[in-house]
C-alpha positions as CSV (number, residue, x, y, z in Angstrom):
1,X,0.0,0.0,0.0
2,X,1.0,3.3,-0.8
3,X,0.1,5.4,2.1
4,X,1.4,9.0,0.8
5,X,-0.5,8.3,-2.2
6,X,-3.7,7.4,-0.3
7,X,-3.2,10.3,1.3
8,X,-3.1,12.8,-1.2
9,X,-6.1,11.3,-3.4
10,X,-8.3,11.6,0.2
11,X,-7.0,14.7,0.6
12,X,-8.5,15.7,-3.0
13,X,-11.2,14.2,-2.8
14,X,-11.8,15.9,0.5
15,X,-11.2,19.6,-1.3
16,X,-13.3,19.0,-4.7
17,X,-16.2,18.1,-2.0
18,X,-15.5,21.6,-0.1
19,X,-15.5,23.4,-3.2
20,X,-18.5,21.8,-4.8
21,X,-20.4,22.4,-1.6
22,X,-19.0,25.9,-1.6
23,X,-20.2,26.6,-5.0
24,X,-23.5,24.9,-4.6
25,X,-24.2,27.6,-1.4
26,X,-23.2,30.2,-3.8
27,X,-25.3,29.5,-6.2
28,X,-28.5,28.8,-4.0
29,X,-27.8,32.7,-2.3
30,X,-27.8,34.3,-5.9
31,X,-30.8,32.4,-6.8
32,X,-32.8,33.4,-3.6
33,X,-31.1,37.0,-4.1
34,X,-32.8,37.1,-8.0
35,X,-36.5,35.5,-6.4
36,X,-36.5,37.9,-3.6
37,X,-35.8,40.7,-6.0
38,X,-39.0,38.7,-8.5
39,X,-41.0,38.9,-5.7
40,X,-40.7,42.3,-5.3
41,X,-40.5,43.2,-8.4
42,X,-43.7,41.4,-9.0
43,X,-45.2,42.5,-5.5
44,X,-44.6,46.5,-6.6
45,X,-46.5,46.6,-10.2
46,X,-49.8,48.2,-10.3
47,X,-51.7,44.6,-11.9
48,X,-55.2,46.5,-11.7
49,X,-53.7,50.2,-13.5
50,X,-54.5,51.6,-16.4
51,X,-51.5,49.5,-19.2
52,X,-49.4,51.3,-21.0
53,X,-51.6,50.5,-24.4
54,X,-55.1,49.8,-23.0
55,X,-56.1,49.1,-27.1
56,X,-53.7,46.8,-27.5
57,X,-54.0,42.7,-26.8
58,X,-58.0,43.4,-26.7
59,X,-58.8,41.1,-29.7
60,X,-56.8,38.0,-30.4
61,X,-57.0,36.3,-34.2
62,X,-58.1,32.3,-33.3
63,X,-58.0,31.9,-37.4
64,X,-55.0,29.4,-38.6
């Protein structure tokens, strides 16, 4: 057995693991950043207002 060996693959194994769960926490901040920001995005528009073309998207062609 080659002990220094074993010991270095653990020790990679051991750092791509850190770094994969670093990146993975990452990632799962700036998506809950960008759905907060949706949210209130979504939470501030004025859904019952007058649109910005109230004679627009009032008939829709069925015909194909």
């Amino acid at each position: 057995m080659n002990i220094p060996l074993l010991s270095m693959s653990l020790s990679q194994s051991n750092l791509q693991s850190q770094v994969s769960l670093s990146l993975m926490k990452n990632v799962m901040d700036t998506s809950q950043a960008n759905a907060n920001a949706l949210t209130e995005m979504l939470s501030t528009t004025n859904a019952g207002a007058n649109p910005p073309h109230p004679h627009l998207g009032g008939i829709i062609d069925t015909k194909a």
